[in-house]
KETORKOL-348518 format. One record per atom (N, C-alpha, C): residue number from 1; residue in one letter; x, y, z; atom name. Coordinates in pm, 1 decimal, decimal comma. Layout:
     k   r          u          v          w    a
   NUM   a          X          Y          Z   CA
...
end
This chain:
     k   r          u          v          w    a
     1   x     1717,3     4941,4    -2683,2    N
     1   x     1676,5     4918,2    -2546,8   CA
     1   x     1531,4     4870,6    -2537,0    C
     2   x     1457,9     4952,1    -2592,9    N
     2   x     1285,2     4887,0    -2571,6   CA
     2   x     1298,0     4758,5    -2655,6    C
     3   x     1371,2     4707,0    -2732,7    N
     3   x     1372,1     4544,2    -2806,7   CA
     3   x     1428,3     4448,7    -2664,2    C
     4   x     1519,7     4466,7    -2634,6    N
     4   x     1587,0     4385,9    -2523,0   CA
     4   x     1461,7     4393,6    -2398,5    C
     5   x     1389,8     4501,6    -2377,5    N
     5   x     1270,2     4496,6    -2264,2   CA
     5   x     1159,2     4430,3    -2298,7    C
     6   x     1104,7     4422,0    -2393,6    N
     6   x     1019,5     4348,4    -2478,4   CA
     6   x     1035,8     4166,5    -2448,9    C
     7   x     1174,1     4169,5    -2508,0    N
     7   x     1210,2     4021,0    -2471,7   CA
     7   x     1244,1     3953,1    -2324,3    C
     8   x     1276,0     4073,4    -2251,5    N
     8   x     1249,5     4029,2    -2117,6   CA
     8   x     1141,3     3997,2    -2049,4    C
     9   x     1051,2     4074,7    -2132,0    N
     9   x      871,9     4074,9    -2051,1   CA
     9   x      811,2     3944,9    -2080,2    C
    10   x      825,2     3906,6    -2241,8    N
    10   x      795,2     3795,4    -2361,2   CA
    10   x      883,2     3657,4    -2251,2    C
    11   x     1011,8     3686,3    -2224,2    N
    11   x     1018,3     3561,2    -2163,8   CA
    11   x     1024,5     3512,0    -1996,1    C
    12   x      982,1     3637,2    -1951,1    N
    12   x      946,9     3645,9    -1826,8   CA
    12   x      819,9     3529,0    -1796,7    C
    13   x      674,7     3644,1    -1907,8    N
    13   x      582,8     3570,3    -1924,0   CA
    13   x      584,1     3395,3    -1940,1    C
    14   x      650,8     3350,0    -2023,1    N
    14   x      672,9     3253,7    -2066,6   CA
    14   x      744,5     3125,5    -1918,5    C
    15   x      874,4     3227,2    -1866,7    N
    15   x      929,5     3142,2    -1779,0   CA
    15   x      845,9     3085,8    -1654,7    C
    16   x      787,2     3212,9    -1642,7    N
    16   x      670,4     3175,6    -1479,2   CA
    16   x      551,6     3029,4    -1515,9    C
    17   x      487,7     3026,1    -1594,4    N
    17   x      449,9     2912,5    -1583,9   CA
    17   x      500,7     2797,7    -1642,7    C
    18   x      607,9     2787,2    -1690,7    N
    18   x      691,3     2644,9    -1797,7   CA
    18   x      731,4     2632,9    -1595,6    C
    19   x      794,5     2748,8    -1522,2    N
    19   x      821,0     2708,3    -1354,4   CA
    19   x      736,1     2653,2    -1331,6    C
    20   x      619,2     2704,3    -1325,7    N
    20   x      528,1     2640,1    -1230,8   CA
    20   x      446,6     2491,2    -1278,6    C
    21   x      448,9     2487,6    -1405,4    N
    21   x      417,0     2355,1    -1464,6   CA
    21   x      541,9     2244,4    -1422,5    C
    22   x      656,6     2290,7    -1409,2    N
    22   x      756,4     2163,5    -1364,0   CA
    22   x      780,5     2170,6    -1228,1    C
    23   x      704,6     2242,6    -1143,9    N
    23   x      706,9     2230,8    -1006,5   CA
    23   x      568,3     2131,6     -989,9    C
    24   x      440,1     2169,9    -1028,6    N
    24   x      334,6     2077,1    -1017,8   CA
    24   x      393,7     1913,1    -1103,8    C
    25   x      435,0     1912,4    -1152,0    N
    25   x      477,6     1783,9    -1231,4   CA
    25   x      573,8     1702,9    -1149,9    C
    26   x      644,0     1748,5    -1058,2    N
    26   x      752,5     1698,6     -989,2   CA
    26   x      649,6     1683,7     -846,7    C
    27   x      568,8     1729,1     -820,3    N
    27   x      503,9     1744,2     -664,3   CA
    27   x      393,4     1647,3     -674,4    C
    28   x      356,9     1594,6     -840,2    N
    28   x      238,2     1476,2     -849,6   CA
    28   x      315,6     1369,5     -864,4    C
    29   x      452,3     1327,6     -904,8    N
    29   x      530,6     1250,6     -887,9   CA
    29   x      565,0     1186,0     -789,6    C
    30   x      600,8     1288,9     -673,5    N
    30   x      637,6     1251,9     -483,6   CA
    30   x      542,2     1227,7     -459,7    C
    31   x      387,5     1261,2     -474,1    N
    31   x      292,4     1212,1     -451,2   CA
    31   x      250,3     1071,1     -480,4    C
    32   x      249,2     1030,2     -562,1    N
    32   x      249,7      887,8     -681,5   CA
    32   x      352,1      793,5     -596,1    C
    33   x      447,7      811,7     -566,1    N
    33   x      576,7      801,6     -488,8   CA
    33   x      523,8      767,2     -371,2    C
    34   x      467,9      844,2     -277,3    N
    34   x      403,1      778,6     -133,2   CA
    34   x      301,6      725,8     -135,1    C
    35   x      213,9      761,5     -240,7    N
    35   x       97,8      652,5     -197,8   CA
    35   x      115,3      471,6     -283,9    C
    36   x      224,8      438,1     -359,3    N
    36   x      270,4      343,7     -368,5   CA
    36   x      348,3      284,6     -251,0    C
    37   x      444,7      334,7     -151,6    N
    37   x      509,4      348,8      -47,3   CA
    37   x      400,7      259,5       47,1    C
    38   x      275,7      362,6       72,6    N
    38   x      157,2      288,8      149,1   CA
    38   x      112,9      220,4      150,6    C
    39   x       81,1      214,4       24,9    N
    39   x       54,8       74,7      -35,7   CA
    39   x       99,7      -30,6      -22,4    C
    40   x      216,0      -18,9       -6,6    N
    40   x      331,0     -166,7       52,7   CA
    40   x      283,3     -183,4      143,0    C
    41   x      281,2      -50,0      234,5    N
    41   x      305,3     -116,5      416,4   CA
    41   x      164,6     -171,4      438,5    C
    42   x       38,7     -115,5      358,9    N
    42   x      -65,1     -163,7      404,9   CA
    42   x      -25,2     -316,7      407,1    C
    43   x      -28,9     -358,5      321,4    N
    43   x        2,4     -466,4      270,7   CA
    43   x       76,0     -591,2      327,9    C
    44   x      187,6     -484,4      443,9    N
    44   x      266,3     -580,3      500,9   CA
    44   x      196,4     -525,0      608,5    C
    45   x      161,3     -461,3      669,2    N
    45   x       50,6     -464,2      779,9   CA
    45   x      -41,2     -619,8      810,2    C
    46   x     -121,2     -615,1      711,2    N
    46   x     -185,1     -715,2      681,2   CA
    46   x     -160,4     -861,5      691,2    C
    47   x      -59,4     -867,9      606,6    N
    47   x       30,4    -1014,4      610,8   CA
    47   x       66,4    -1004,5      768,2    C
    48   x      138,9     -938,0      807,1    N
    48   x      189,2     -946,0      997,0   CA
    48   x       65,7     -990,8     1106,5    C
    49   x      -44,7     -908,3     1053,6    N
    49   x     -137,1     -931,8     1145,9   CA
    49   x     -213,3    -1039,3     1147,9    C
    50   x     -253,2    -1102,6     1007,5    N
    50   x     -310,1    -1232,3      978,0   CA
    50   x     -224,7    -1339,5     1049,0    C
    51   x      -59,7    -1332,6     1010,9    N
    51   x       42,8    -1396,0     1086,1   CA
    51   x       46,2    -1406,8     1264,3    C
    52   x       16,1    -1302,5     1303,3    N
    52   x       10,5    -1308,7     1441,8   CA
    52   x      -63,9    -1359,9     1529,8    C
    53   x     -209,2    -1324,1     1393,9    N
    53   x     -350,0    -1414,0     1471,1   CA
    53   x     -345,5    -1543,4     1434,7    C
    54   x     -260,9    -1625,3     1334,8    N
    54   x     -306,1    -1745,1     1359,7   CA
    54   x     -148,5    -1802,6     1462,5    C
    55   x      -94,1    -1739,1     1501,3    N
    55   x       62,0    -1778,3     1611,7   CA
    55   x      -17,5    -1779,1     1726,4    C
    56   x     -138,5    -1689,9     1746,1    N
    56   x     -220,9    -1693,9     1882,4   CA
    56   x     -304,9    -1785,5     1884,7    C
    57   x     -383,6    -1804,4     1776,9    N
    57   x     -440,3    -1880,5     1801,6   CA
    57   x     -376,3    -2042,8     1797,8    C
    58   x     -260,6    -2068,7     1760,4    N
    58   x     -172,4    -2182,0     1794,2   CA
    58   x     -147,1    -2166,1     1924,7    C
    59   x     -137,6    -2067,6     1988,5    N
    59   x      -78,1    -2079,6     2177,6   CA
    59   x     -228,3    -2055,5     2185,3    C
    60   x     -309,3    -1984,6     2189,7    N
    60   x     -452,0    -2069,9     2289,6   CA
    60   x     -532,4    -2175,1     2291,7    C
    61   x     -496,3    -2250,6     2121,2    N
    61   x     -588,4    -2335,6     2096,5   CA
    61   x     -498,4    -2480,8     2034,6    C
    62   x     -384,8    -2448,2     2012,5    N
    62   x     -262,1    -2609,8     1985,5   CA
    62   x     -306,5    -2578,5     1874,7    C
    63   x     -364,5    -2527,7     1775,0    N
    63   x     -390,4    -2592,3     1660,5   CA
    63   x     -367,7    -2461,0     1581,0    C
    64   x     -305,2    -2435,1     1427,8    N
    64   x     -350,7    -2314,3     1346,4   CA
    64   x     -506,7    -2332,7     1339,1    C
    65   x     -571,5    -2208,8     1303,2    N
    65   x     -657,9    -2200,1     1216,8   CA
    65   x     -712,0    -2314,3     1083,2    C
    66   x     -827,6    -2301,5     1077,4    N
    66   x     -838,6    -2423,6      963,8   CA
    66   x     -877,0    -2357,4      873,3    C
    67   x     -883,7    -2207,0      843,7    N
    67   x     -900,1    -2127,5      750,0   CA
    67   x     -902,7    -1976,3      778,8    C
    68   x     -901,2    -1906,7      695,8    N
    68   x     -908,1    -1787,7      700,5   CA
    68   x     -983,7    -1699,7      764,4    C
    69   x    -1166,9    -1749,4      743,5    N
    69   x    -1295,6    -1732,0      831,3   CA
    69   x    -1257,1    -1748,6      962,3    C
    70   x    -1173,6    -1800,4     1036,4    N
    70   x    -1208,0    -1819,1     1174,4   CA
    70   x    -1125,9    -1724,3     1186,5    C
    71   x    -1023,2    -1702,6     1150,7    N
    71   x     -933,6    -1587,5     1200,5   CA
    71   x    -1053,5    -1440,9     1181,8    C
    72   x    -1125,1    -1444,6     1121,5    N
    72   x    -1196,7    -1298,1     1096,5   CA
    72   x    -1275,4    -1316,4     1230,2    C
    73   x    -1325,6    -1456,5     1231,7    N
    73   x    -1456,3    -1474,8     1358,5   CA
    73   x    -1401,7    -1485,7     1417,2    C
    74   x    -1299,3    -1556,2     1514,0    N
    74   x    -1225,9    -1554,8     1629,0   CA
    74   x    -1114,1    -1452,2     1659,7    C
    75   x    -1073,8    -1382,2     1610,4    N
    75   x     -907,1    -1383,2     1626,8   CA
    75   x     -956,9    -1188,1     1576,3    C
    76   x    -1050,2    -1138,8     1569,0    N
    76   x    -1053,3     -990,3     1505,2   CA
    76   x     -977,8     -951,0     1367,1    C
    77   x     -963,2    -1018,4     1275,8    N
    77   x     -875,9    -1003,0     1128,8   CA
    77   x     -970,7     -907,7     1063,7    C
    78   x     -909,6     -852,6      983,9    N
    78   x    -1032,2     -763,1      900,6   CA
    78   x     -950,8     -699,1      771,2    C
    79   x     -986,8     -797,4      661,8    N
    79   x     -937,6     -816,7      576,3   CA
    79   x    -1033,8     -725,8      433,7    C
    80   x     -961,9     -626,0      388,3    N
    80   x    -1080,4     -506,4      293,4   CA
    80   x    -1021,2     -597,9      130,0    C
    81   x    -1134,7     -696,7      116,3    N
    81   x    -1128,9     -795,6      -24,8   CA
    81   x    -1139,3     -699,6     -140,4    C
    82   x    -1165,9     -502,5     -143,1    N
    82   x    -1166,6     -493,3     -253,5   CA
    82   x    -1020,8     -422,4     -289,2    C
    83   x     -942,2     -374,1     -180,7    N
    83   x     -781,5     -384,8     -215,2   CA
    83   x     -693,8     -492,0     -243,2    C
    84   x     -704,3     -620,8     -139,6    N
    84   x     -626,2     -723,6     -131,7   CA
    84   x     -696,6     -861,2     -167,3    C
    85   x     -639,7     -939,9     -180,4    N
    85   x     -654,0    -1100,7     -211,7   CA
    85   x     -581,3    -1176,5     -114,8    C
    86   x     -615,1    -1280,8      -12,5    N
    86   x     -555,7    -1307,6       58,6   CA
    86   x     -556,2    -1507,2       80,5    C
    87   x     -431,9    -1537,8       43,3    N
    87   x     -405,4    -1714,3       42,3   CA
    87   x     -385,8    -1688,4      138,3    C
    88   x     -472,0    -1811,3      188,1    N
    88   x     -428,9    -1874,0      333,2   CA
    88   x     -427,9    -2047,9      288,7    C
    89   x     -330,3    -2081,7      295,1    N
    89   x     -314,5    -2223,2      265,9   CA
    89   x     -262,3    -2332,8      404,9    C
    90   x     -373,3    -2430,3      414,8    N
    90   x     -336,2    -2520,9      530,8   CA
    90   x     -267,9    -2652,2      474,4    C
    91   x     -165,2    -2665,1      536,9    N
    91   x      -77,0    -2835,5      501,5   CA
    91   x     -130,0    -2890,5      641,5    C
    92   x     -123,5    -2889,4      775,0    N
    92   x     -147,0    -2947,1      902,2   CA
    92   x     -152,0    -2823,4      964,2    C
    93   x     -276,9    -2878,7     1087,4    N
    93   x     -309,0    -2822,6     1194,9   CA
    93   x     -172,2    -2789,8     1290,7    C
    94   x     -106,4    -2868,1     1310,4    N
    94   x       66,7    -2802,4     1378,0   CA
    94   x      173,5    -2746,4     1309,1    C
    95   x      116,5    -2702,7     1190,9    N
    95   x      199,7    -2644,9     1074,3   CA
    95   x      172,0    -2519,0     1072,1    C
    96   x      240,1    -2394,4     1033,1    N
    96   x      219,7    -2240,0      984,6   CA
    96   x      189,5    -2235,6      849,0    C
    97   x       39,1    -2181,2      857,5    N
    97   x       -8,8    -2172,5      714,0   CA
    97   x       51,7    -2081,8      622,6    C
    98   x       53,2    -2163,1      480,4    N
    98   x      131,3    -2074,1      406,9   CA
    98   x       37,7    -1932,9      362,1    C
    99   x       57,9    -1792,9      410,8    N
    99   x      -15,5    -1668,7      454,0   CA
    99   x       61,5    -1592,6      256,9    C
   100   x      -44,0    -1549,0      195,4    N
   100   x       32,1    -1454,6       96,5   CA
   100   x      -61,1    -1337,9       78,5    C
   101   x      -46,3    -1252,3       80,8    N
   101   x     -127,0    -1139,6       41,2   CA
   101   x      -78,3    -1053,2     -109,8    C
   102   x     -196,5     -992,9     -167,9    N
   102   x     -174,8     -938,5     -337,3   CA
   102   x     -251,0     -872,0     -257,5    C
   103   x     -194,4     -727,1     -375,5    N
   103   x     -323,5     -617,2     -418,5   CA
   103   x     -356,2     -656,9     -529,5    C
   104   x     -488,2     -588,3     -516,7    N
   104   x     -587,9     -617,3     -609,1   CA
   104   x     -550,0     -489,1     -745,9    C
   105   x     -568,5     -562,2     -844,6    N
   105   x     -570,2     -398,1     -960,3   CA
   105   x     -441,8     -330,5     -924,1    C
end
């Protein structure tokens, strides 16, 4: 009887943190998990809104944007260059610029 209690204590000890090490391991995972998640939407945040300001500024002004700068100076864009990279490519002034956004790193 005291051998069988021994080994209960021995793997008691043992079980509580091998638990709690695969509960923290699984909870930095879901974590890792949403802030990649965010990461998207920032992302498509971004692309939508750059998109919207130069669709406005085609209905107030006939023309897209002739670059990226005016959308920041006219249009309120606010673009954080050390997450994202942002193409803005013009073919014509009555054309929708081709808009791409990257993260950075």
């Amino acid at each position: 009887m005291k051998i069988r209690g021994r080994w209960r204590r021995a793997l008691g000890g043992v079980l509580l943190p091998v638990a709690a090490l695969v509960v923290l391991l699984c909870f930095s995972t879901a974590l890792s998990h949403l802030r990649s998640g965010r990461d998207g939407e920032d992302k498509r945040q971004l692309e939508d809104a750059i998109r919207r300001a130069a669709v406005a500024c085609y209905a107030a002004e006939g023309i897209y944007p002739p670059d990226l700068g005016y959308l920041q100076d006219h249009y309120g864009v606010q673009i954080d260059g050390e997450r994202f990279t942002v193409t803005y490519d013009v073919f014509a002034s009555n054309l929708m610029p081709d808009i791409t956004v990257l993260e950075n790193g």
